[in-house]
N, CA and C atoms of all chains as a GROMACS GRO file, in nm:
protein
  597
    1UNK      N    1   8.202  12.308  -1.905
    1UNK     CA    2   8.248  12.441  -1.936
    1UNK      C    3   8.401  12.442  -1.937
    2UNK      N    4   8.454  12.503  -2.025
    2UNK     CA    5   8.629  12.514  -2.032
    2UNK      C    6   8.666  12.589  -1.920
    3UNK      N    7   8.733  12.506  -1.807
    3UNK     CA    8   8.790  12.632  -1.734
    3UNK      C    9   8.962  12.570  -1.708
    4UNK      N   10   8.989  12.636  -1.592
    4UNK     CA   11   9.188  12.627  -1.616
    4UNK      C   12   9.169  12.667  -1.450
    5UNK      N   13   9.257  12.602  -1.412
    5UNK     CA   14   9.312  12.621  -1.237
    5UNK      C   15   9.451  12.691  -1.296
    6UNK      N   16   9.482  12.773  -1.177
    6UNK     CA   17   9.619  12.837  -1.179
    6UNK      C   18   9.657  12.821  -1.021
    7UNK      N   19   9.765  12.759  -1.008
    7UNK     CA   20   9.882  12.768  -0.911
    7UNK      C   21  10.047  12.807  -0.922
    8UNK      N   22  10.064  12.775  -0.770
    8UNK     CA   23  10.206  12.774  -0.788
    8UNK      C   24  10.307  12.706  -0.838
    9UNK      N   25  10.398  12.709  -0.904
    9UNK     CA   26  10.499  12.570  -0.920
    9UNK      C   27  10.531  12.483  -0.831
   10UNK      N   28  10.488  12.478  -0.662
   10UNK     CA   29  10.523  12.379  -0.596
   10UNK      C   30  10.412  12.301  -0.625
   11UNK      N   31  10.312  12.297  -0.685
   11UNK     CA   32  10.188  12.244  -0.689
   11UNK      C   33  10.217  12.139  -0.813
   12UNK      N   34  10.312  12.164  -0.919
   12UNK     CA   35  10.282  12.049  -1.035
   12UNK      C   36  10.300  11.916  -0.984
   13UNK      N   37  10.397  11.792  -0.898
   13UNK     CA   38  10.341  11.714  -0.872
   13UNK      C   39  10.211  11.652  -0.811
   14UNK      N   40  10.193  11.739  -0.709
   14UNK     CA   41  10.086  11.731  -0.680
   14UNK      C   42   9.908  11.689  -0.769
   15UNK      N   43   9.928  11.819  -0.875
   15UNK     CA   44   9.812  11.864  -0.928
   15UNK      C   45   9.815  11.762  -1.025
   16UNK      N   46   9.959  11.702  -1.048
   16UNK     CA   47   9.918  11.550  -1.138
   16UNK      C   48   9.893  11.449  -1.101
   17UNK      N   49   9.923  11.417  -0.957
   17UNK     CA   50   9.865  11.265  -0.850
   17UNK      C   51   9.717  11.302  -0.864
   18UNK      N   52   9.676  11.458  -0.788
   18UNK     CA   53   9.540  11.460  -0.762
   18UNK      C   54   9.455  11.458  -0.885
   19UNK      N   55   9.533  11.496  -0.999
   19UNK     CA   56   9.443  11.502  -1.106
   19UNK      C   57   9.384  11.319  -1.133
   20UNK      N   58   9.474  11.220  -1.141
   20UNK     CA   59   9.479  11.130  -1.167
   20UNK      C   60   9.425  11.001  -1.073
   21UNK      N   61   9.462  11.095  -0.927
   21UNK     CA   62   9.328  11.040  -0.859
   21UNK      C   63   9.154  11.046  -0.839
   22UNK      N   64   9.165  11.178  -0.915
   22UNK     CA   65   9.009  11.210  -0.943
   22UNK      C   66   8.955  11.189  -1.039
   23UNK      N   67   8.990  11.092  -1.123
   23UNK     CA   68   8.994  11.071  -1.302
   23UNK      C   69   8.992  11.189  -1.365
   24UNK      N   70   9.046  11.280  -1.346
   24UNK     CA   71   9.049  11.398  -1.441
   24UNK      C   72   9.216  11.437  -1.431
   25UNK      N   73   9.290  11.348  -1.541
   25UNK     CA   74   9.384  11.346  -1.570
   25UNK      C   75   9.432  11.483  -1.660
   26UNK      N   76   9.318  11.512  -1.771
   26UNK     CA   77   9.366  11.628  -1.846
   26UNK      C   78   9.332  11.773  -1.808
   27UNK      N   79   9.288  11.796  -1.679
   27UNK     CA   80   9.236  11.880  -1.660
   27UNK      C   81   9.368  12.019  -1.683
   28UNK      N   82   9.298  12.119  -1.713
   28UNK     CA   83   9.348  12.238  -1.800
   28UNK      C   84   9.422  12.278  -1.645
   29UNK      N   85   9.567  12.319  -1.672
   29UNK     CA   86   9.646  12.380  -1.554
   29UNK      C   87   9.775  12.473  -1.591
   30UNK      N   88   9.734  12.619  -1.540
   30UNK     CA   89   9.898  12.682  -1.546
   30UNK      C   90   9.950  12.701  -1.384
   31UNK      N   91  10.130  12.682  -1.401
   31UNK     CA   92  10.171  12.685  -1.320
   31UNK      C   93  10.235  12.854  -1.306
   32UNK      N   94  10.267  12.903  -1.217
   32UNK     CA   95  10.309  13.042  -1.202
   32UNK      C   96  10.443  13.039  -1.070
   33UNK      N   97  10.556  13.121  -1.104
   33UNK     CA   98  10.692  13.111  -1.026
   33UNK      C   99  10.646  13.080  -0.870
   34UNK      N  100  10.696  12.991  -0.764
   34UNK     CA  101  10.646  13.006  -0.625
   34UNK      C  102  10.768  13.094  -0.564
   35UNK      N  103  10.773  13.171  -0.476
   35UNK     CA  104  10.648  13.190  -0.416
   35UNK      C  105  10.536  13.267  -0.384
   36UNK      N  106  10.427  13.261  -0.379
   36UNK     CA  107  10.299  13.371  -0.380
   36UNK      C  108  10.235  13.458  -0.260
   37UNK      N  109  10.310  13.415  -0.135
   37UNK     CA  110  10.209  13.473  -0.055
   37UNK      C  111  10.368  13.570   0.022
   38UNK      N  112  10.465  13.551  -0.055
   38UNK     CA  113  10.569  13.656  -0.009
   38UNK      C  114  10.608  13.756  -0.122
   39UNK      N  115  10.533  13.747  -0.228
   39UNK     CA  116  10.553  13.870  -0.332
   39UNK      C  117  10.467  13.947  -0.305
   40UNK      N  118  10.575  14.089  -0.345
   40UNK     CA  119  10.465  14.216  -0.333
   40UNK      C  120  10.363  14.215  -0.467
   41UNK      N  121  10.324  14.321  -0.494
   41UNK     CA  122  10.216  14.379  -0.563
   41UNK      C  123  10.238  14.332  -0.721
   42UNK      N  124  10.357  14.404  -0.756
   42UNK     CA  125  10.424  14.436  -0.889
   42UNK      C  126  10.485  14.269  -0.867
   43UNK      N  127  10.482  14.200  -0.811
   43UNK     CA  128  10.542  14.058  -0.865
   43UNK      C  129  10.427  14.001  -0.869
   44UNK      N  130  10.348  13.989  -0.820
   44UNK     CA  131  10.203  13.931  -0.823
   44UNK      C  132  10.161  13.976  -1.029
   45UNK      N  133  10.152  14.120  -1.005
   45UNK     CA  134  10.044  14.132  -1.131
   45UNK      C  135  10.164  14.062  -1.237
   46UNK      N  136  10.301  14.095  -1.209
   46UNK     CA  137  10.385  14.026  -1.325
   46UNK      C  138  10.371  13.936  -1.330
   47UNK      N  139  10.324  13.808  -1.245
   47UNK     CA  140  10.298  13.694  -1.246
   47UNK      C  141  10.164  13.637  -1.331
   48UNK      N  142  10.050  13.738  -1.350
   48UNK     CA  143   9.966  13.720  -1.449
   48UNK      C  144   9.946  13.744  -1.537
   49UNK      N  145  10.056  13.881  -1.604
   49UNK     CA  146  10.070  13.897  -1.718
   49UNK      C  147  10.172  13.773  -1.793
   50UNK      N  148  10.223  13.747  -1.746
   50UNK     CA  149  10.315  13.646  -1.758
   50UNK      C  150  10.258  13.529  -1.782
   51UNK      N  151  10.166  13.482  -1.717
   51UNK     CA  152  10.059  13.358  -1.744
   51UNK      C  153   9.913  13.387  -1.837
   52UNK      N  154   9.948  13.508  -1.843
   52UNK     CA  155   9.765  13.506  -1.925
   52UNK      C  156   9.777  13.443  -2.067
   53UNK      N  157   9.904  13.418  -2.162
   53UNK     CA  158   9.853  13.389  -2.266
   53UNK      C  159   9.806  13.220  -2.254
   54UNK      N  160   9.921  13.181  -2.126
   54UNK     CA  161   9.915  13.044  -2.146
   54UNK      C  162   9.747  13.046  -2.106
   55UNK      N  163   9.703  13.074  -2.006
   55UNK     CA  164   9.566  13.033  -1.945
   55UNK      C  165   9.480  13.070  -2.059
   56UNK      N  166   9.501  13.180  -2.184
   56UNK     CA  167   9.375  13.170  -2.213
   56UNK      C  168   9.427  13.106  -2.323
   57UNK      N  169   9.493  13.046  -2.372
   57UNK     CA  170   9.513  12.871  -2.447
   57UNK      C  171   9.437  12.808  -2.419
   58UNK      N  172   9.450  12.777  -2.265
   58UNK     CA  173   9.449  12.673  -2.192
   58UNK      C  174   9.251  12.644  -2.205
   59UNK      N  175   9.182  12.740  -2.257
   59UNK     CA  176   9.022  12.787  -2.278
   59UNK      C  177   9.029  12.771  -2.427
   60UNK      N  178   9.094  12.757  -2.500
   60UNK     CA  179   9.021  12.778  -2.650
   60UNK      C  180   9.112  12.623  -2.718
   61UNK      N  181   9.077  12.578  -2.804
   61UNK     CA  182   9.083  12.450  -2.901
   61UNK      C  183   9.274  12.454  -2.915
   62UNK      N  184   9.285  12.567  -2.953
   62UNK     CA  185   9.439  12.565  -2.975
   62UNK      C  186   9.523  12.498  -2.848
   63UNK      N  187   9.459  12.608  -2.759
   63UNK     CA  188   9.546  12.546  -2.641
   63UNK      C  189   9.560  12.370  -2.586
   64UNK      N  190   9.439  12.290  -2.643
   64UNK     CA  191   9.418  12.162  -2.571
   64UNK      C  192   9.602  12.062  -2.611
   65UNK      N  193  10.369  10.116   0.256
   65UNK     CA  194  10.487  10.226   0.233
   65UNK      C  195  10.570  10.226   0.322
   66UNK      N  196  10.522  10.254   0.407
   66UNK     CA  197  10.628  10.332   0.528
   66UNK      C  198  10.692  10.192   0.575
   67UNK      N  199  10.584  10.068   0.608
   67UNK     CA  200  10.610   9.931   0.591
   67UNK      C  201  10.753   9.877   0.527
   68UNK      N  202  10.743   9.948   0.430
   68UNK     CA  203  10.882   9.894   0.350
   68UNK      C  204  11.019   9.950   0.342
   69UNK      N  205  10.990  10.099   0.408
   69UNK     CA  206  11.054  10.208   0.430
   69UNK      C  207  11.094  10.205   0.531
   70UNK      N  208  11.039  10.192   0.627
   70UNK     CA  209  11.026  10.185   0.767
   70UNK      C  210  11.047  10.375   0.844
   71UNK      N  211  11.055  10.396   0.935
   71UNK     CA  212  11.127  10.555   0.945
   71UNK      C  213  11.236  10.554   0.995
   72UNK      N  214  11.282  10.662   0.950
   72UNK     CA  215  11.428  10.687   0.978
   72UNK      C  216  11.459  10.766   1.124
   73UNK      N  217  11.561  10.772   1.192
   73UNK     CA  218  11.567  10.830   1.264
   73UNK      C  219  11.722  10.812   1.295
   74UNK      N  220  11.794  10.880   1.448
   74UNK     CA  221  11.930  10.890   1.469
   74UNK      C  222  11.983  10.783   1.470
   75UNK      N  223  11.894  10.696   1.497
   75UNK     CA  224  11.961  10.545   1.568
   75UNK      C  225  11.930  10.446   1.497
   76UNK      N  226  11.893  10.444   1.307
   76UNK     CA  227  11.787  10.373   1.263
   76UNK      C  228  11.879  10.225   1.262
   77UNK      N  229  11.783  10.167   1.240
   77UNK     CA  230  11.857  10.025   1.247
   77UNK      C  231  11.813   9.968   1.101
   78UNK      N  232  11.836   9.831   1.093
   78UNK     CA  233  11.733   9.716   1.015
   78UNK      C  234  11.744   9.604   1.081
   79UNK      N  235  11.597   9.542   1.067
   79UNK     CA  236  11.544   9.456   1.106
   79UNK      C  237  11.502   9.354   1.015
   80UNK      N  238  11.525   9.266   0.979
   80UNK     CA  239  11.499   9.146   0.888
   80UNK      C  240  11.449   9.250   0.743
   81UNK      N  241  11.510   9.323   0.713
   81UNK     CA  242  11.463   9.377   0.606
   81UNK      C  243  11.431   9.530   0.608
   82UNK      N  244  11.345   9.552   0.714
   82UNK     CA  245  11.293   9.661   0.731
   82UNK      C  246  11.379   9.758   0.862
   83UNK      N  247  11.370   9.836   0.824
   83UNK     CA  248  11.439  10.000   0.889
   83UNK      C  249  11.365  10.048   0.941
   84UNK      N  250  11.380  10.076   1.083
   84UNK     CA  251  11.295  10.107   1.197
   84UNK      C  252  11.406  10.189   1.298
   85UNK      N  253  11.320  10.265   1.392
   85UNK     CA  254  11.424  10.342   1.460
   85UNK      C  255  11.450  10.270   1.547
   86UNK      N  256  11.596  10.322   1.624
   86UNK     CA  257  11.712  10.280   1.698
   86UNK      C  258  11.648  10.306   1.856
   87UNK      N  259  11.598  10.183   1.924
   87UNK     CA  260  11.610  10.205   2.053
   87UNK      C  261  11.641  10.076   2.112
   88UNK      N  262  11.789  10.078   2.179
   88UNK     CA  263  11.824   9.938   2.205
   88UNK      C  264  11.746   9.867   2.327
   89UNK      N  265  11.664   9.967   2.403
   89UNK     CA  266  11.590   9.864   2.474
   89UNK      C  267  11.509   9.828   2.441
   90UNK      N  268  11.442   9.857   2.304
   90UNK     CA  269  11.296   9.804   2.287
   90UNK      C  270  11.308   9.709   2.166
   91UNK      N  271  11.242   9.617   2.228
   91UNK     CA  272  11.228   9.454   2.118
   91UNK      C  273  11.162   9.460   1.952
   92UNK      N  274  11.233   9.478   1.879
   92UNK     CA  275  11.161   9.484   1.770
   92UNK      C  276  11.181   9.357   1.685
   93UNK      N  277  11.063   9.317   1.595
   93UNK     CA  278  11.106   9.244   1.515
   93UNK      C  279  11.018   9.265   1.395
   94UNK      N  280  11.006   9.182   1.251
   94UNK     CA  281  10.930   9.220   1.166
   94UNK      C  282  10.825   9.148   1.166
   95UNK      N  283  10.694   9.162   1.099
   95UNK     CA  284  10.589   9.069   1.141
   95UNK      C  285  10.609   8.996   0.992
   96UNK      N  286  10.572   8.850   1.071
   96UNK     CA  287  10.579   8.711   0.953
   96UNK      C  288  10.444   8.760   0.827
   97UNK      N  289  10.451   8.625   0.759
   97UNK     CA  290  10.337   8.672   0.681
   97UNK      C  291  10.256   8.751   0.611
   98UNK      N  292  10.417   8.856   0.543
   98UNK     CA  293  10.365   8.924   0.478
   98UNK      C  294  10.296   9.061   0.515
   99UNK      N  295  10.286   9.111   0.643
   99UNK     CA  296  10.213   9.185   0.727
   99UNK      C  297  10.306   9.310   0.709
  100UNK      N  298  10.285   9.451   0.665
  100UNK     CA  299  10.395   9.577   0.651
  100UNK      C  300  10.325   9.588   0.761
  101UNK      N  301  10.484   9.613   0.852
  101UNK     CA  302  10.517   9.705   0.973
  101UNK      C  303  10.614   9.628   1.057
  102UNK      N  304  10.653   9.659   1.202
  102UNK     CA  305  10.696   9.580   1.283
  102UNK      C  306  10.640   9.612   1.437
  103UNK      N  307  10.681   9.517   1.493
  103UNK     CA  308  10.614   9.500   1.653
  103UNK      C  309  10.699   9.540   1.763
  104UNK      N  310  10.609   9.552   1.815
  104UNK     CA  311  10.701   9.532   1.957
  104UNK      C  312  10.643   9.437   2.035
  105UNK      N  313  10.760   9.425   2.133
  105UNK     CA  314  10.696   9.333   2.242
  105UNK      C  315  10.566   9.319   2.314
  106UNK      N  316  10.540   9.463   2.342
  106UNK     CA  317  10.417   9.491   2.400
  106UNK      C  318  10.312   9.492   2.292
  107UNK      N  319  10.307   9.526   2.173
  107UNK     CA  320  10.160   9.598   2.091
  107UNK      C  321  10.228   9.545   1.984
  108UNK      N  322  10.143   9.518   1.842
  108UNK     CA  323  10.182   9.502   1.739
  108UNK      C  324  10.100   9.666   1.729
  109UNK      N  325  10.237   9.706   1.592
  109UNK     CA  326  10.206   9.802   1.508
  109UNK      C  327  10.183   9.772   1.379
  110UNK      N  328  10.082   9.792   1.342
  110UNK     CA  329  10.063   9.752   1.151
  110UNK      C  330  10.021   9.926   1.092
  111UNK      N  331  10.099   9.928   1.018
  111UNK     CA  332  10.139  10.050   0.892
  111UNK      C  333  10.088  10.049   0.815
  112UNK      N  334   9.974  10.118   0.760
  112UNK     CA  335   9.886  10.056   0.651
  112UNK      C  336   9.921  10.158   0.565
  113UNK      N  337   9.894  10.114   0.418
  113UNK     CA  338   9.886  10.196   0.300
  113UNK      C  339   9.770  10.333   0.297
  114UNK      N  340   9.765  10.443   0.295
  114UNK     CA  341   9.657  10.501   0.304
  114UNK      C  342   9.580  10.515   0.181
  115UNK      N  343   9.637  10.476   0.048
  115UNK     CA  344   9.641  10.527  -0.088
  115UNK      C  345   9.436  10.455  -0.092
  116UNK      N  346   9.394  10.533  -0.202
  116UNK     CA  347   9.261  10.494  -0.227
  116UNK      C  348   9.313  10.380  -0.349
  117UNK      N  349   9.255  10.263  -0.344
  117UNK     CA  350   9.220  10.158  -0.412
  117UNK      C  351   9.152  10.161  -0.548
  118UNK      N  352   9.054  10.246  -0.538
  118UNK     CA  353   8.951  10.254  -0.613
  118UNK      C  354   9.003  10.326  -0.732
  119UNK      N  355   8.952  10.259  -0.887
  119UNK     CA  356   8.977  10.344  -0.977
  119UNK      C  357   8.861  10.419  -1.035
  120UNK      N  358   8.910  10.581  -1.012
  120UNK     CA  359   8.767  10.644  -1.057
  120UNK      C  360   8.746  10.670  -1.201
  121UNK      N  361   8.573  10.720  -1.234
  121UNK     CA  362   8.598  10.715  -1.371
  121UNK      C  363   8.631  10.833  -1.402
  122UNK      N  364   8.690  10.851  -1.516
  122UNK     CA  365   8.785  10.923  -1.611
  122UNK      C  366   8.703  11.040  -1.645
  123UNK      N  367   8.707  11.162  -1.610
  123UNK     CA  368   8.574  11.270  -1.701
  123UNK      C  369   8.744  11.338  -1.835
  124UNK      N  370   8.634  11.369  -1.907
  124UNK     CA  371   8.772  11.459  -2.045
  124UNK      C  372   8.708  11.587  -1.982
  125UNK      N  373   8.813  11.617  -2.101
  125UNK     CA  374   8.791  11.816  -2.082
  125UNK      C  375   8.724  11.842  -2.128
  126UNK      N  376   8.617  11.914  -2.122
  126UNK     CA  377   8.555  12.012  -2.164
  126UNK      C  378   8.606  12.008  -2.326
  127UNK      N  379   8.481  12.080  -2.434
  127UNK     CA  380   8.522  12.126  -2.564
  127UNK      C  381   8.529  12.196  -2.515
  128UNK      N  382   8.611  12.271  -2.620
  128UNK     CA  383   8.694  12.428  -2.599
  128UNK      C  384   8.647  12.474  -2.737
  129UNK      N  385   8.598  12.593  -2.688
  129UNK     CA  386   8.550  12.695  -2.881
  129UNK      C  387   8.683  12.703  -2.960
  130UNK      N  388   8.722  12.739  -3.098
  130UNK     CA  389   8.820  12.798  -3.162
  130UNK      C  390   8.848  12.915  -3.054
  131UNK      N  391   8.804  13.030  -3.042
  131UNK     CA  392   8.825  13.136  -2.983
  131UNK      C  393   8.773  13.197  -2.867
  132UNK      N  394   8.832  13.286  -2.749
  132UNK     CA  395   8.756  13.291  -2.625
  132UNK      C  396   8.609  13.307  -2.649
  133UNK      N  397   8.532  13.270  -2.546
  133UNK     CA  398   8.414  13.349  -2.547
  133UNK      C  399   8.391  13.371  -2.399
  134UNK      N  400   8.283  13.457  -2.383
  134UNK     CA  401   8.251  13.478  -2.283
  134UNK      C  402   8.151  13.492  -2.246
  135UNK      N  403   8.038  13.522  -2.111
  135UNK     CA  404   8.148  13.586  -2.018
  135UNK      C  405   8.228  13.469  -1.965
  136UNK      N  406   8.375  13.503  -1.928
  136UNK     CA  407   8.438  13.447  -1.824
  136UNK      C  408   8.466  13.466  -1.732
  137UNK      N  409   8.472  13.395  -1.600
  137UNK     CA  410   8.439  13.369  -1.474
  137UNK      C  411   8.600  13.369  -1.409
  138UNK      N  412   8.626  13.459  -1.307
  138UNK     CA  413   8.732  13.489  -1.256
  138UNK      C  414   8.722  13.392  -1.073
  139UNK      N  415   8.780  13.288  -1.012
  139UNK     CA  416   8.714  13.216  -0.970
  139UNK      C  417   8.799  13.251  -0.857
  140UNK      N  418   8.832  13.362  -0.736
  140UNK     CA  419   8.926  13.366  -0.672
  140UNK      C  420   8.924  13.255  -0.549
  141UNK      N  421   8.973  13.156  -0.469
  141UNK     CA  422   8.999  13.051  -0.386
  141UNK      C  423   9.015  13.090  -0.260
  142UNK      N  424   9.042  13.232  -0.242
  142UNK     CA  425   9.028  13.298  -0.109
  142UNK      C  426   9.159  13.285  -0.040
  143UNK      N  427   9.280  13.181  -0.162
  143UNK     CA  428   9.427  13.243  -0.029
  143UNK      C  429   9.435  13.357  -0.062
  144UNK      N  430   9.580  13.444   0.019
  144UNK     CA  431   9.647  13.533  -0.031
  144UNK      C  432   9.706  13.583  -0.110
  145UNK      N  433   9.655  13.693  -0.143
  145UNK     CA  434   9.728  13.739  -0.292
  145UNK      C  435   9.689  13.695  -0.400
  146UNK      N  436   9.593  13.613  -0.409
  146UNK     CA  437   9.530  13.574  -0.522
  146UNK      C  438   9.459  13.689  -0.602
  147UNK      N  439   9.416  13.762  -0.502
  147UNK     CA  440   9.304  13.878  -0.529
  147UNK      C  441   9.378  13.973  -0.610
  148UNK      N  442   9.516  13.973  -0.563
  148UNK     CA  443   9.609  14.104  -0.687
  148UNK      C  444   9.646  14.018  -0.806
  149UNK      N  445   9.647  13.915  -0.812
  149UNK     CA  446   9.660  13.830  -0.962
  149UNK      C  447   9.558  13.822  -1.004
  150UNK      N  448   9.457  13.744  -0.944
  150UNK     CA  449   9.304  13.781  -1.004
  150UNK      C  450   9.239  13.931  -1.043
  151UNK      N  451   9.296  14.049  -1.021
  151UNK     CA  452   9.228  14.194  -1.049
  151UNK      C  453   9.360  14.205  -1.174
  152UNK      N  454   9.460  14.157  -1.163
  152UNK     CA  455   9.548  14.178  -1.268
  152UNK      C  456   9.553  14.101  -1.393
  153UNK      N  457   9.464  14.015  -1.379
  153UNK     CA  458   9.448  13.926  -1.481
  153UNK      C  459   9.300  13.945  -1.551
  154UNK      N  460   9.224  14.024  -1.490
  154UNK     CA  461   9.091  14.050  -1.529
  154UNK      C  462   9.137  14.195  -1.607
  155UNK      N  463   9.185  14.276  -1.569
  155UNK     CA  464   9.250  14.403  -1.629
  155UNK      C  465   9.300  14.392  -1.774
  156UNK      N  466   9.380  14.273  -1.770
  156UNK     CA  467   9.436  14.231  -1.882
  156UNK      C  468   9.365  14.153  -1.977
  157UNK      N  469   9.240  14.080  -1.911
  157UNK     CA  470   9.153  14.017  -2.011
  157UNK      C  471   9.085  14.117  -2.088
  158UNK      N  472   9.043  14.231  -1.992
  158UNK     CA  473   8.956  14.315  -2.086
  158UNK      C  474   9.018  14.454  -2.183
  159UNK      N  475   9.128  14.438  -2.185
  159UNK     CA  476   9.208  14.495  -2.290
  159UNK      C  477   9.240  14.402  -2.385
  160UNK      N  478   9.231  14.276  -2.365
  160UNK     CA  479   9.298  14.228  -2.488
  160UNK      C  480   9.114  14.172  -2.558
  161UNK      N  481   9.014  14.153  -2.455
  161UNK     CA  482   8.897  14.093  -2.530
  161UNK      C  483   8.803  14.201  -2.492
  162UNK      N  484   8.752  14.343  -2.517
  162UNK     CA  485   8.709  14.422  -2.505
  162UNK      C  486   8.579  14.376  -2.481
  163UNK      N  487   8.534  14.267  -2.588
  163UNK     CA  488   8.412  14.267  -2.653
  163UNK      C  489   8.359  14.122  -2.519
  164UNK      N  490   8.428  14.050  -2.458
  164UNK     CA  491   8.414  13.979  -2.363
  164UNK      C  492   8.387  14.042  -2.207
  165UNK      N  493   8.272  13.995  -2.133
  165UNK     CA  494   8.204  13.984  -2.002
  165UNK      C  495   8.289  13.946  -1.935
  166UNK      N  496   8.360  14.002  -1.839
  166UNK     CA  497   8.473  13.915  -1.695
  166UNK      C  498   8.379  13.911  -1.591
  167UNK      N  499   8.348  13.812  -1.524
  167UNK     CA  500   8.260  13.863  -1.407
  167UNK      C  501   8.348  13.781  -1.257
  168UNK      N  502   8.378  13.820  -1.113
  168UNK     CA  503   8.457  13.781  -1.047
  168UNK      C  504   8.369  13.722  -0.924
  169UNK      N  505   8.467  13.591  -0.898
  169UNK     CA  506   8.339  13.524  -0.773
  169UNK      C  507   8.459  13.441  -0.686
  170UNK      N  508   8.432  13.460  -0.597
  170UNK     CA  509   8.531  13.427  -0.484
  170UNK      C  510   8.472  13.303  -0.323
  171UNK      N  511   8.561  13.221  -0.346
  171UNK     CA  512   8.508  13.112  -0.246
  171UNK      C  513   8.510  13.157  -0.105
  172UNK      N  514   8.371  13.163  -0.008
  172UNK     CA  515   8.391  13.190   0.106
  172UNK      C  516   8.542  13.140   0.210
  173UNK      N  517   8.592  13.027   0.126
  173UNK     CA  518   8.698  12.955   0.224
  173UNK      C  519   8.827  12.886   0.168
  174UNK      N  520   8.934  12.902   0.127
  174UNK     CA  521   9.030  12.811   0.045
  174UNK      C  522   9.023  12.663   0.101
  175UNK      N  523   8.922  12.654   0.239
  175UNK     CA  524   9.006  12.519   0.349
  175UNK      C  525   8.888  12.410   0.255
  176UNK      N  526   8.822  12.478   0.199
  176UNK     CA  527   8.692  12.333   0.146
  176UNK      C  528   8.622  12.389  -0.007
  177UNK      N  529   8.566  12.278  -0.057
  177UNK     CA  530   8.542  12.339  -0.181
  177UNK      C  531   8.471  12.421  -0.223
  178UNK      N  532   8.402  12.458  -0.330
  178UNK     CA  533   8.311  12.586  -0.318
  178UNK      C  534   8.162  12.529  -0.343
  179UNK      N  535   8.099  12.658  -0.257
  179UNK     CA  536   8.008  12.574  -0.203
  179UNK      C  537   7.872  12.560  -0.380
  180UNK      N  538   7.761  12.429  -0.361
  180UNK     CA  539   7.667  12.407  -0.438
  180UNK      C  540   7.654  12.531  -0.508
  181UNK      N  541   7.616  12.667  -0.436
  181UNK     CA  542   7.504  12.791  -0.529
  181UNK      C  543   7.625  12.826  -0.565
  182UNK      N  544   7.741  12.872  -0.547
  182UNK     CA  545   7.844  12.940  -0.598
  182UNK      C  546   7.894  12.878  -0.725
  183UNK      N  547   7.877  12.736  -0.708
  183UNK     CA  548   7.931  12.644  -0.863
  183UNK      C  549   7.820  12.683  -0.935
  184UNK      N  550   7.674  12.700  -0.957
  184UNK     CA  551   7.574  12.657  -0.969
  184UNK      C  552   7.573  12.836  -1.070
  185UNK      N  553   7.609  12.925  -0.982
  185UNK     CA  554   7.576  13.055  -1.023
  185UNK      C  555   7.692  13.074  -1.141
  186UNK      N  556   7.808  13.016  -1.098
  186UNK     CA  557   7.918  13.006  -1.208
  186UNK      C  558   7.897  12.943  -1.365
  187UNK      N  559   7.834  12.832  -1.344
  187UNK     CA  560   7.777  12.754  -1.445
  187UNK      C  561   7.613  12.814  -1.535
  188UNK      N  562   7.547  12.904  -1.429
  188UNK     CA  563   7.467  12.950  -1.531
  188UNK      C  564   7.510  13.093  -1.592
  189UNK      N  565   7.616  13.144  -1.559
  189UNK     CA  566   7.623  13.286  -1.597
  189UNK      C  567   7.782  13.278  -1.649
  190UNK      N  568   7.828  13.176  -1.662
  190UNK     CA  569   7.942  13.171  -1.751
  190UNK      C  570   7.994  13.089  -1.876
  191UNK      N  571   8.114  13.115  -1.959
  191UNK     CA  572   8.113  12.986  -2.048
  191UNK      C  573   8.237  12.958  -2.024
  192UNK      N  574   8.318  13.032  -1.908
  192UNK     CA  575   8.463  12.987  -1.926
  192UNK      C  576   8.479  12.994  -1.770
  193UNK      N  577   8.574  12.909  -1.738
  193UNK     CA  578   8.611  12.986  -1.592
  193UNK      C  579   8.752  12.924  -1.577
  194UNK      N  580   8.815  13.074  -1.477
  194UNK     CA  581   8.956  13.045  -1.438
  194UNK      C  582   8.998  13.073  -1.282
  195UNK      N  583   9.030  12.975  -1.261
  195UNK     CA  584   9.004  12.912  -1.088
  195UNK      C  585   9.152  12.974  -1.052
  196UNK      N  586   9.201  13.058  -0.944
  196UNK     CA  587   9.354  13.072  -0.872
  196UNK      C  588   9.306  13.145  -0.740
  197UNK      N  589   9.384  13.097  -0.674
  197UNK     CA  590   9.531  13.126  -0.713
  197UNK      C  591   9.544  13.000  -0.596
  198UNK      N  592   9.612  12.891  -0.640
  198UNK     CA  593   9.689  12.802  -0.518
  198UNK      C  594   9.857  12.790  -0.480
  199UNK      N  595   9.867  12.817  -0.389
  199UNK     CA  596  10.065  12.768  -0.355
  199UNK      C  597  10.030  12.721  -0.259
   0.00000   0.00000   0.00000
């Protein structure tokens, strides 16, 4: 099934070791500004309007 | 790694190669033969690599349709604040795909993965899914 992980930007090295240690090198990923668990409300939802076009790329043929 | 690195500290020294911390009373030296780490007088210490060895096999991505479909699966991970990106991002899916199913499912725990029925219920009642929120 097409799906997409979303994190923080401290996460992109990471999410490319782990991807590459789990053989799932291409797996579908957006990154979003860190940090997340000290924004209020209105930075949060700006943070997904902000990422939704990429993520839903990241689900359809165009995006690959 | 650390073997070759050795750790650093106030007093670090080197030792036939390797960098180890500074304590002038204690005997250090490097071990012969190729061995990462160094000793002491009393105990050998060996530093091992933790890295996995093994090469796993490779899965691809998923096909992806030309265009969304749905329903799609809102997959919240249970940190913080995920839940106001995840309700803000479902808001926004269904204004822009009217005609698309959002349905929202949330992991009892961020500390471990999600559990068998929860993947299981995701996979029969969805065609897309979008997993957040991690920092």
């Amino acid at each position: 099934m097409p799906a997409v992980f979303v994190a923080s930007s401290v996460f992109v090295d990471a999410a490319e070791i782990q991807s590459r240690a789990l053989g799932f090198p291409s797996v579908a990923r957006v990154f979003v500004p860190h940090p997340i668990q000290d924004a209020n409300d209105d930075e949060m939802r700006a943070r997904a309007d902000a990422a939704l076009d990429a993520i839903v790329a990241a689900l359809v043929r165009d995006g690959d | 790694m650390m073997g070759d690195r050795g750790r650093t500290g106030s007093a670090a020294r080197t030792v036939s190669g390797h960098t180890i911390p500074g304590n002038p009373g204690c005997q250090r030296r490097a071990l012969p033969c190729g061995a990462r780490g160094v000793t002491t007088s009393a105990m050998p210490t060996r530093l091992l690599d933790p890295t996995d060895e093994r090469v796993p096999l490779e899965r691809a991505r998923a096909p992806r349709p030309r265009e969304l479909q749905g329903p799609i699966g809102l997959l919240d991970i249970a940190k913080p604040r995920g839940d106001v990106f995840l309700a803000r991002l479902e808001e926004r899916l269904r204004e822009r795909f009217p005609s698309i199913e959002v349905l929202r499912f949330r992991k009892p725990t961020f500390t471990k993965p999600a559990p068998e029925d929860l993947r299981l219920e995701i996979a029969r009642s969805c065609a897309a899914v979008i997993e957040a929120l991690a920092d």
